[in-house]
DRENNU-463365 format. One record per atom (N, C-alpha, C): atom name; x, y, z. Coordinates in steps of 0.1 Angstrom, whole numbers. Example, Ala and Ser with C-alpha at 12.3 -4.5 7.8 and 13.67 -1.06 7.14 Angstrom:
REM residues 2
atom:xx:yy:zz
N:132:-57:78
CA:123:-45:78
C:132:-33:78
N:128:-22:71
CA:137:-11:71
C:129:0:79
This chain:
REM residues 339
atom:xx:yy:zz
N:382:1811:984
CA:396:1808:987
C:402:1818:997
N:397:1828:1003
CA:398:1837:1017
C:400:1827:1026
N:402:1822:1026
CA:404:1810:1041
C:411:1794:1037
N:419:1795:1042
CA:421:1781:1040
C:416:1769:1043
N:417:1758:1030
CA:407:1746:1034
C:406:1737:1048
N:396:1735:1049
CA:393:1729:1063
C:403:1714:1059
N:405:1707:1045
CA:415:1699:1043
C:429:1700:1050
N:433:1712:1051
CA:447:1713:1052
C:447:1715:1075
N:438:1719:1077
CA:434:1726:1095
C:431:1710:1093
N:425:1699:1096
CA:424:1685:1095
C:427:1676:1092
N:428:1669:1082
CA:437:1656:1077
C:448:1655:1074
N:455:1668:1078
CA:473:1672:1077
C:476:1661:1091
N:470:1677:1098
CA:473:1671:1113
C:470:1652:1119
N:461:1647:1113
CA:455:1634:1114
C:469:1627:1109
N:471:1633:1097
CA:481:1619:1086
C:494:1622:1095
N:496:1639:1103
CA:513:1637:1106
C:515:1627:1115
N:506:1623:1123
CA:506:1615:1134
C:510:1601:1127
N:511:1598:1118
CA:517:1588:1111
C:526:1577:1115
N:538:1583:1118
CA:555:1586:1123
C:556:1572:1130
N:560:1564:1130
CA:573:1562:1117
C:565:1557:1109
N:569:1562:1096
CA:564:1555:1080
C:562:1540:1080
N:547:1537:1075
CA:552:1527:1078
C:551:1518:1064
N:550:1504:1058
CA:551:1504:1045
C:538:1505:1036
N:528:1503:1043
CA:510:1508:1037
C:515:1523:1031
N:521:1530:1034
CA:520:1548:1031
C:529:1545:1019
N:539:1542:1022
CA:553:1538:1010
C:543:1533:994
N:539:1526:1001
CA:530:1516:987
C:520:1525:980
N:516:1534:989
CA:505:1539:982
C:511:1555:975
N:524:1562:983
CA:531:1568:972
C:534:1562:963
N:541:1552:963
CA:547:1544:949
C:530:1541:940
N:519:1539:944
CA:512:1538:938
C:504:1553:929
N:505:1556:932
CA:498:1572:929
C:511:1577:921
N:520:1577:928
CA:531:1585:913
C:533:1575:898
N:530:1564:903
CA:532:1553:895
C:519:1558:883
N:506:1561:891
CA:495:1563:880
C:500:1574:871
N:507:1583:878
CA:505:1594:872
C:515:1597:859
N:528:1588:867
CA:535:1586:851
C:533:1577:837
N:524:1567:846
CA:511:1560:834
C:508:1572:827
N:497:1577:831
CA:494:1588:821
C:497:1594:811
N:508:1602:819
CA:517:1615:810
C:522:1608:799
N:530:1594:804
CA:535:1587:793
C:530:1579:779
N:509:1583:786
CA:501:1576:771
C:508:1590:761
N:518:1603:765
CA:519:1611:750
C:530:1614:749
N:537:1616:761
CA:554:1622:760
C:559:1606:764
N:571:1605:751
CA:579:1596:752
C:598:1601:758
N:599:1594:763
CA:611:1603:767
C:612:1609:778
N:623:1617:781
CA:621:1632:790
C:616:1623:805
N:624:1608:808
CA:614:1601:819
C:618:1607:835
N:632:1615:835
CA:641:1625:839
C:632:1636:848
N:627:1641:838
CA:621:1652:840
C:605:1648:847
N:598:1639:841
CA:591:1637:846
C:592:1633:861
N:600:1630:866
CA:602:1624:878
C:607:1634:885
N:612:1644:880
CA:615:1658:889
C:605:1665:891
N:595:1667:885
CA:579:1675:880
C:570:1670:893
N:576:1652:897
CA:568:1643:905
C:572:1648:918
N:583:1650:919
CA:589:1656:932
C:589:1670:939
N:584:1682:928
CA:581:1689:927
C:565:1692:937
N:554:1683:928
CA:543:1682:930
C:542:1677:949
N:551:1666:950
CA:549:1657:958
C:557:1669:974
N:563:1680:969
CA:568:1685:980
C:564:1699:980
N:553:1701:972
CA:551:1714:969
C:556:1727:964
N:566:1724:955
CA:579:1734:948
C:572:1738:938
N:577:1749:935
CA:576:1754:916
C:587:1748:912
N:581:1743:897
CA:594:1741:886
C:593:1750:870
N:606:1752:871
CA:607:1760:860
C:616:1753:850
N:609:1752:837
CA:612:1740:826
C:618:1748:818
N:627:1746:808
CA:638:1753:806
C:644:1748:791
N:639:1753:778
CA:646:1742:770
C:643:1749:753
N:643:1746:744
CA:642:1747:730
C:628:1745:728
N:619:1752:716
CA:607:1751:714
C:609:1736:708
N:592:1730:710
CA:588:1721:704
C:591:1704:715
N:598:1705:727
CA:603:1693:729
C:593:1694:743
N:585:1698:742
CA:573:1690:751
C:569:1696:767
N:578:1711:766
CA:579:1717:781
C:563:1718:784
N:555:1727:778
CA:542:1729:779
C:532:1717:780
N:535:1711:768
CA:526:1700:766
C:529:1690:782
N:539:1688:783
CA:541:1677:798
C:534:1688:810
N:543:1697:813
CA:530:1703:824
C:519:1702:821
N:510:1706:809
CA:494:1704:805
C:492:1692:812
N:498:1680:810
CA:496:1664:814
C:495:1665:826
N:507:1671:834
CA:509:1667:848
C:493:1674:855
N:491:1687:849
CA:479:1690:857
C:467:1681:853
N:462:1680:841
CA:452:1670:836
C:453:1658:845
N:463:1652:851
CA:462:1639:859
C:459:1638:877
N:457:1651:878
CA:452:1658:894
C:437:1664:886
N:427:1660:900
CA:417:1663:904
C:416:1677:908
N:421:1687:904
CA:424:1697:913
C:426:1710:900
N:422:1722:903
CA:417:1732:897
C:431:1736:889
N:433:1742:876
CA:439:1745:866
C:437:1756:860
N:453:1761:853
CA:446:1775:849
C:462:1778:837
N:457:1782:829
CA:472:1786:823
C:475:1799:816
N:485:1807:819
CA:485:1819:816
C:500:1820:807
N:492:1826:792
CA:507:1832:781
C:512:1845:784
N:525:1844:788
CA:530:1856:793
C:536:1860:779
N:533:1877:783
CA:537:1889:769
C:544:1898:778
N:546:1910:767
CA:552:1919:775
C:542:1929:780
N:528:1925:774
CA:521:1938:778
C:510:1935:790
N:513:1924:794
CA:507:1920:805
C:512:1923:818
N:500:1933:827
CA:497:1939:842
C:499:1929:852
N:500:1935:865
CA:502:1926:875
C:488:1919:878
N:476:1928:878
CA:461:1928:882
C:458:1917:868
N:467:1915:856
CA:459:1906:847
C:464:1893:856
N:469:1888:862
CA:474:1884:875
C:465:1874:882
N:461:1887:891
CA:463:1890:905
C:443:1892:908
N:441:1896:897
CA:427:1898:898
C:427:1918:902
N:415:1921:899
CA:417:1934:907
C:399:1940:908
N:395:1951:919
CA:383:1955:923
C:375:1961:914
N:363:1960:907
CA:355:1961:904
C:342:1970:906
N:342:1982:903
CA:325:1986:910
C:319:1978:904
N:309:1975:910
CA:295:1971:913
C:285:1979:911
N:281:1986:900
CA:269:1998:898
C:257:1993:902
N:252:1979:909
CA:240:1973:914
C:241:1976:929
N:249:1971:930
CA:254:1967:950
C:259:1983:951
N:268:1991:943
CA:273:2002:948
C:282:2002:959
N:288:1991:954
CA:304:1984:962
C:311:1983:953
N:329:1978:955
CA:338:1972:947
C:336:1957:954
N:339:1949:943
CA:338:1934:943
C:348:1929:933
N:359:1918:943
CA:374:1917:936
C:366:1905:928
N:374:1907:915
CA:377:1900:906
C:392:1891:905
N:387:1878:909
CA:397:1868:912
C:404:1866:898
N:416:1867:894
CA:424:1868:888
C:430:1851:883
N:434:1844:872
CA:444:1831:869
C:452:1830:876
N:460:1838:888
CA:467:1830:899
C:458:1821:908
N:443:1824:909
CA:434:1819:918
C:432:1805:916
N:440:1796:913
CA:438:1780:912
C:449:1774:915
N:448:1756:911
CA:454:1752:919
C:472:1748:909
N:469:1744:899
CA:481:1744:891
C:482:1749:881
N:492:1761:879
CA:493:1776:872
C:503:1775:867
N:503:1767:849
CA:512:1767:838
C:515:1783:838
N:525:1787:837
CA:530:1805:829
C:540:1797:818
N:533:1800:806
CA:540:1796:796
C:552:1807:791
N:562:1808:792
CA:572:1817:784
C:572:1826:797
N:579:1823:808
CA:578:1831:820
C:589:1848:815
N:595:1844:807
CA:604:1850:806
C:601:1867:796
N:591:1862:790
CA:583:1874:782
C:580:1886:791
N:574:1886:805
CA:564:1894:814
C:574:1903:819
N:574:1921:816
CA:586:1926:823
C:588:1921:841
N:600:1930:851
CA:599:1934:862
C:584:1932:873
N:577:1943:865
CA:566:1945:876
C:561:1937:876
N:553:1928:863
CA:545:1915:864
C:548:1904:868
N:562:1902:868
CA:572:1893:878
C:567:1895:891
N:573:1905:896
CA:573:1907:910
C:555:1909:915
N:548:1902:910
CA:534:1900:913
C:533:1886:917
N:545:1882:916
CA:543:1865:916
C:549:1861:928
N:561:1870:934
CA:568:1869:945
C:560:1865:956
N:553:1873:963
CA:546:1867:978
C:539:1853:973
N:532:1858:962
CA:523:1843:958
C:529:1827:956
N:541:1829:951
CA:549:1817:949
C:554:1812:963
N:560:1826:972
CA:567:1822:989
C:556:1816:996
N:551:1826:999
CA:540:1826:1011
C:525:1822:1006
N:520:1816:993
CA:507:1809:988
C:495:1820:988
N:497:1832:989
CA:488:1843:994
C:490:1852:985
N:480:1863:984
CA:475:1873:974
C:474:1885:984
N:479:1892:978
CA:477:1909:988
C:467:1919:977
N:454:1923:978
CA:449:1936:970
C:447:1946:975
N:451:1956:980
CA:441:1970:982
C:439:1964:998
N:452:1962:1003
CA:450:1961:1012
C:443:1944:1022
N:436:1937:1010
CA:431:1922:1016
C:442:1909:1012
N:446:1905:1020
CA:450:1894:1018
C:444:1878:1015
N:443:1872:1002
CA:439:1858:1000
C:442:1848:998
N:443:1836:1005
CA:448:1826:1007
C:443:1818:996
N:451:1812:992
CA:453:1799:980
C:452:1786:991
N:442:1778:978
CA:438:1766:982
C:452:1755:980
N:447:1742:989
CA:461:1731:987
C:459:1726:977
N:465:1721:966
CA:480:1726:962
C:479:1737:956
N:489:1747:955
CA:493:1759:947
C:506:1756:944
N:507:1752:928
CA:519:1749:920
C:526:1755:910
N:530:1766:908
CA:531:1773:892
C:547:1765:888
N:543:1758:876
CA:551:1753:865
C:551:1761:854
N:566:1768:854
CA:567:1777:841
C:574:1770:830
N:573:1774:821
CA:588:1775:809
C:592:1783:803
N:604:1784:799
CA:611:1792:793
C:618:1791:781
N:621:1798:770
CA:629:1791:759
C:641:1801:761
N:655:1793:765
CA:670:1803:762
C:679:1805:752
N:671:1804:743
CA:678:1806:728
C:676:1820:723
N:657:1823:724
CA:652:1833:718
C:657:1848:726
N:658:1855:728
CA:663:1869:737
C:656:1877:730
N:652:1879:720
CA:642:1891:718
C:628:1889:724
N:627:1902:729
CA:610:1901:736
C:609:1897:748
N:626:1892:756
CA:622:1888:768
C:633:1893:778
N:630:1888:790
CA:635:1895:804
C:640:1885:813
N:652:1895:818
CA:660:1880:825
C:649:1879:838
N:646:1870:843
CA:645:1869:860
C:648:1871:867
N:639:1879:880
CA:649:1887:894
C:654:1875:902
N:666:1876:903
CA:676:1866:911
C:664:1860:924
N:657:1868:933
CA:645:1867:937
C:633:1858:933
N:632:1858:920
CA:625:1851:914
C:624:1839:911
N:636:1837:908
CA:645:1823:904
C:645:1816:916
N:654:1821:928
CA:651:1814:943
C:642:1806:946
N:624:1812:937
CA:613:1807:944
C:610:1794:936
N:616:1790:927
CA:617:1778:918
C:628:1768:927
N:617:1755:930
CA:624:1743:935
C:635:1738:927
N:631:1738:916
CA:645:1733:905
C:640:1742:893
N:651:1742:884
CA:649:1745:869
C:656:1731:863
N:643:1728:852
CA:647:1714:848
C:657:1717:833
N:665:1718:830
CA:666:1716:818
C:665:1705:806
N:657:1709:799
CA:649:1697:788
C:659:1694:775
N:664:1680:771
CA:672:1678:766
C:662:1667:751
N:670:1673:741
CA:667:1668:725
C:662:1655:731
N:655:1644:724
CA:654:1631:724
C:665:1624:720
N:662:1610:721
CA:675:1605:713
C:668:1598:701
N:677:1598:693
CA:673:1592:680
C:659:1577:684
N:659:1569:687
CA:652:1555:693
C:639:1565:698
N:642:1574:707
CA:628:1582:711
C:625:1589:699
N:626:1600:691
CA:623:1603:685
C:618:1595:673
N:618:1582:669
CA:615:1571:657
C:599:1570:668
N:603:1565:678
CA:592:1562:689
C:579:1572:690
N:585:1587:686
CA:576:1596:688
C:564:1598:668
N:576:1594:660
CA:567:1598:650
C:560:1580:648
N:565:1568:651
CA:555:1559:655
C:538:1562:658
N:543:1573:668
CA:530:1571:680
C:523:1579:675
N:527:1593:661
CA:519:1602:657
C:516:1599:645
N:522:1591:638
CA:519:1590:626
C:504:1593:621
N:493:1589:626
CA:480:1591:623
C:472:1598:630
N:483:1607:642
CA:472:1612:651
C:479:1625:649
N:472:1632:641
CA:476:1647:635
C:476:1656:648
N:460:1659:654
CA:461:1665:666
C:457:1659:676
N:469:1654:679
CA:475:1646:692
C:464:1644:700
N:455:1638:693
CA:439:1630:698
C:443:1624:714
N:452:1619:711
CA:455:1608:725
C:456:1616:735
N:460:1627:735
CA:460:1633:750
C:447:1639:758
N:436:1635:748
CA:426:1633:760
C:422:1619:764
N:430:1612:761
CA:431:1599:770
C:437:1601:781
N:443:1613:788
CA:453:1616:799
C:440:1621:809
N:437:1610:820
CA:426:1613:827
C:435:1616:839
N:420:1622:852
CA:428:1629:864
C:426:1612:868
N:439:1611:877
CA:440:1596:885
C:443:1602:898
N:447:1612:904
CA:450:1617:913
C:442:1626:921
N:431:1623:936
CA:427:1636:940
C:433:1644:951
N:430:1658:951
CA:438:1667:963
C:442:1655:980
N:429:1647:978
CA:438:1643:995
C:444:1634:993
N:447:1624:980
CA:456:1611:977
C:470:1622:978
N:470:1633:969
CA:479:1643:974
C:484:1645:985
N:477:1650:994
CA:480:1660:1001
C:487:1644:1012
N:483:1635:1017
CA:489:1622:1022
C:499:1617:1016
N:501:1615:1001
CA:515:1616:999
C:524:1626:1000
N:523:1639:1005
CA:535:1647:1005
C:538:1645:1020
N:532:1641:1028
CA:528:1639:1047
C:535:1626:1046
N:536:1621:1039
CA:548:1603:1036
C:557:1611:1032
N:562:1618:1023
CA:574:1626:1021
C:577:1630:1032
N:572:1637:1041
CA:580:1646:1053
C:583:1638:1062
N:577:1622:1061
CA:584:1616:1073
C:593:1603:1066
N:600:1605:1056
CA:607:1598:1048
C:622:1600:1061
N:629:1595:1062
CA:640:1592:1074
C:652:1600:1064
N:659:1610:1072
CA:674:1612:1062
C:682:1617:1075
N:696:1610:1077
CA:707:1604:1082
C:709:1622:1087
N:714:1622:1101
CA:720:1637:1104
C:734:1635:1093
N:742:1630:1091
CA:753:1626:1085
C:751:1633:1070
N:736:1629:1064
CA:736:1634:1051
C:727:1650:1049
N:722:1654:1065
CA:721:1667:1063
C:735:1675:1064
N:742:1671:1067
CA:758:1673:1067
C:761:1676:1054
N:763:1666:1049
CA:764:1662:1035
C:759:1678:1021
N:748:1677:1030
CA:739:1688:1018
C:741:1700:1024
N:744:1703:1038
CA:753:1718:1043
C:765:1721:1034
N:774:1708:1032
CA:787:1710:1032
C:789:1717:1013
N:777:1704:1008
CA:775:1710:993
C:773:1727:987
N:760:1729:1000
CA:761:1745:995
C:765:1756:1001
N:773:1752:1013
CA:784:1758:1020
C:795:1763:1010
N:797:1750:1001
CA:807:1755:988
C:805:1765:980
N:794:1765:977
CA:787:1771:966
C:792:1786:974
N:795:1785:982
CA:803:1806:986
C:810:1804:989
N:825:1796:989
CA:837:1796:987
C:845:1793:978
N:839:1794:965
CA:844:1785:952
C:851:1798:947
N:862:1800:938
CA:861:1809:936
C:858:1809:920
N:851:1800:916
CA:843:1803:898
C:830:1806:903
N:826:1807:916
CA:811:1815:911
C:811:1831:915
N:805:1838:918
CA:804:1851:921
C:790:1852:932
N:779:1845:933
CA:770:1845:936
C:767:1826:941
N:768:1824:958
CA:763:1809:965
C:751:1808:963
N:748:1797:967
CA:731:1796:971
C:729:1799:987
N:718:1801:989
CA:711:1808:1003
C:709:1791:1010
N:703:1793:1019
CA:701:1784:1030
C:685:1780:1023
N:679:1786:1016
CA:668:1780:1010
C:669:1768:997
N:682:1770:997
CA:687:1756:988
C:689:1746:994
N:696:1752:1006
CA:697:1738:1014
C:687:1732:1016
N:671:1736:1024
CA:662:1732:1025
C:654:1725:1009
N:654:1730:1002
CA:651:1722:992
C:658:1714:987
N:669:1710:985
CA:678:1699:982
C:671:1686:991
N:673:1689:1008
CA:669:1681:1014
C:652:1676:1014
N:645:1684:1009
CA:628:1683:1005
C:628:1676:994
N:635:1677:984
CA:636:1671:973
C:642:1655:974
N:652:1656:978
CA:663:1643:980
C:650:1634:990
N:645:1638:999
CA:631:1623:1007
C:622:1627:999
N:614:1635:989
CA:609:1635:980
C:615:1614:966
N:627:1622:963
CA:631:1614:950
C:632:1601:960
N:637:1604:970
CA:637:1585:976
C:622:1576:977
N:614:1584:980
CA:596:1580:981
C:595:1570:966
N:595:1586:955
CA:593:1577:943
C:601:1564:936
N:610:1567:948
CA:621:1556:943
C:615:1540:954
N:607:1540:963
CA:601:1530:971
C:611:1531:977
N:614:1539:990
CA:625:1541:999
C:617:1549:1009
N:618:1547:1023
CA:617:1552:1033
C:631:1561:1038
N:638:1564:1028
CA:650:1566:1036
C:655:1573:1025
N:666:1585:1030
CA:676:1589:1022
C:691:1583:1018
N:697:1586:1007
CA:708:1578:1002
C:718:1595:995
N:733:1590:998
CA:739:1602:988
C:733:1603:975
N:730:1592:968
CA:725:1591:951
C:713:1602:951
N:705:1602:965
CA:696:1614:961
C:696:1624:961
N:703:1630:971
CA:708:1641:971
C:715:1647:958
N:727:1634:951
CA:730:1643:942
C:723:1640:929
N:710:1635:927
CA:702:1637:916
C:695:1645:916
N:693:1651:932
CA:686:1667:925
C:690:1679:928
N:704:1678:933
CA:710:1689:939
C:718:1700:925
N:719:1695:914
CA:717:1700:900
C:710:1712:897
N:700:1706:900
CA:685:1711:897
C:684:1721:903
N:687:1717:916
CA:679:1730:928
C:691:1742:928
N:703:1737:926
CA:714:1747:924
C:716:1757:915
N:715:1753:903
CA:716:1759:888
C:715:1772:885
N:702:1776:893
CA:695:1785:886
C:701:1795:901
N:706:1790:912
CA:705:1800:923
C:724:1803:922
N:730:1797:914
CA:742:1802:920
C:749:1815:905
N:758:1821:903
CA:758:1832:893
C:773:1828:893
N:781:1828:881
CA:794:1825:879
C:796:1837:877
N:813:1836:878
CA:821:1849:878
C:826:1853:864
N:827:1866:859
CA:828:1869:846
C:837:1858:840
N:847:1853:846
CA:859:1851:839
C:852:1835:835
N:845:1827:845
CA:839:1815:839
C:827:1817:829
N:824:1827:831
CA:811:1835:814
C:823:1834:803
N:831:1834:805
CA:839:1844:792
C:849:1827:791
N:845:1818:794
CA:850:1809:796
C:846:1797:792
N:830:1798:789
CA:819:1793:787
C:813:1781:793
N:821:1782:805
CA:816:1768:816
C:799:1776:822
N:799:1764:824
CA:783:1760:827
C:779:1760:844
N:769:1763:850
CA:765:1766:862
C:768:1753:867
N:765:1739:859
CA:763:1727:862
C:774:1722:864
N:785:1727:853
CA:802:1724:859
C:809:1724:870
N:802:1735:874
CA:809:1737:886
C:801:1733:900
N:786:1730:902
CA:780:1722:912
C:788:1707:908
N:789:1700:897
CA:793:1685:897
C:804:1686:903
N:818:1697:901
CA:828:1697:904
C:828:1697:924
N:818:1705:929
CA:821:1706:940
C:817:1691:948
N:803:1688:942
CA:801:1675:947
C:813:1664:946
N:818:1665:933
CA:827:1655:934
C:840:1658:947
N:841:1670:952
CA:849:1676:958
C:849:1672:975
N:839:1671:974
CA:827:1663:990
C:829:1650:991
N:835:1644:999
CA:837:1635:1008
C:823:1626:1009
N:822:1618:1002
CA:803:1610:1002
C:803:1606:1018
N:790:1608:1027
CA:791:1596:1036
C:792:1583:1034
N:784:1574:1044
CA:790:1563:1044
C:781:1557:1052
């Protein structure tokens, strides 16, 4: 993994030549996200939300950080999403007593050769569950920073490049606060969205002990086969980047997080890296939606998401108990829709 795949130096450049999209590419996104939500959904009922944010994620190369109460399927659905890509996996339980090098990998003598020889570490693959991101102090955190930005590993001085795709899907539970650590505002940034995972509804939940009734341990999810390989990938995210979106609605998504630093309930905007991902996301969600094109409806289905976790309210809305999300809906609705 010292080198980047000859995939990414070649059949990038071939597919970008694409331009304009034409409907062969559209069909075959719509087909491939289509398998993949086949899949996930032979085990998770429900949550169809999320899954389609997880897709968008995948499809534009973001982290997502899943966010919700034990038991409602954070873990188990990323397990799926990776099981349905052809492409290397790895999953790491964060504690508190876990190093940056349990990581990152770290050098090794060699008492044969009478060299050091690095020991490649569970960041070294392609989609990297961190279950309970929130356990791992500061330092172990900040091991993940370059790796999540820039797809690269720094040791003792060598730098290693991560193969295509590099995805880390975390979760978190925000109930528990013993034993865990908030996230460096830095850290959070590097998450495309934070999804938050909501109860079933009663109809899904009847649906779910239906489907389990006789399958104690959830037998069925090794019916969740890979349908997806790295280059059916790597050409649907190359259909994403030439998905059409209106100068009018890059406007649109300036003007949104433009807000986000003149409001005065937050204390903390989003950066200009929100902006970019809103807009990555929003021709992302149109793809899956069989759309060559951007629409305001996309933008504001995932501009929630990408906001949430990046903007900080001001004490008096903490003490007030409004929600990060209150106040993104409020500004959107504040915004002038195009047209």
């Amino acid at each position: 993994m010292e080198n980047e795949t000859p995939l990414e130096d070649t059949t990038e450049k071939e597919l970008l030549q694409t331009e304009p999209l034409v409907n062969e590419a559209l069909q075959h996104l719509e087909n491939i996200t289509g398998k993949i939500r086949r899949e996930v959904q032979k085990v998770v009922i429900g949550q169809d939300d999320m899954i389609d944010l997880v897709l968008v994620g995948l499809l534009t190369g973001g982290h997502i950080l899943l966010e919700g109460v034990p038991g409602i399927a954070k873990t188990l659905t990323a397990k799926l999403m990776a099981q349905t890509l052809s492409v290397g996996f790895s999953r790491i339980q964060f504690t508190p007593d876990l190093m940056p090098t349990d990581l990152t990998g770290t050098n090794v003598y060699n008492l044969k050769s009478s060299e050091f020889v690095f020991n490649k570490g569970p960041l070294f693959s392609n989609i990297i569950l961190i279950d309970e991101v929130n356990r791992a102090p500061a330092k172990t955190q900040a091991a993940l920073f370059e790796v999540m930005e820039e797809k690269q590993i720094t040791v003792d001085g060598h730098t290693y490049k991560m193969e295509f795709p590099f995805i880390v899907l975390a979760t978190q539970n925000p109930i528990e606060q013993e034993g865990t650590y908030r996230l460096p505002e830095a850290q959070l940034d590097r998450f495309l969205f934070r999804i938050k995972m909501q109860y079933p509804t009663l109809e899904q939940e009847k649906d779910i002990l239906r489907r389990f009734r006789e399958d104690f341990n959830m037998e069925i999810a090794k019916e969740v086969f890979p349908v997806v390989t790295r280059e059916e990938l790597q050409s649907c995210q190359v259909t994403v980047r030439n998905i059409h979106i209106k100068d009018e609605l890059l406007e649109y998504i300036a003007q949104i997080v433009h807000q986000t630093r003149n409001t005065g309930d937050l204390f903390l905007g989003a950066s200009p890296r929100a902006s970019l991902a809103i807009m990555k996301a929003s021709k992302a969600y149109a793809g899956i939606n069989g759309r060559d094109f951007v629409t305001p409806d996309d933008i504001q289905a995932v501009a929630t998401q990408v906001l949430n976790h990046r903007i900080i309210l001001t004490p008096e809305r903490e003490m007030e108990n409004m929600q990060a999300e209150d106040v993104i809906k409020q500004i959107i609705k504040g915004i002038e829709v195009p047209r």
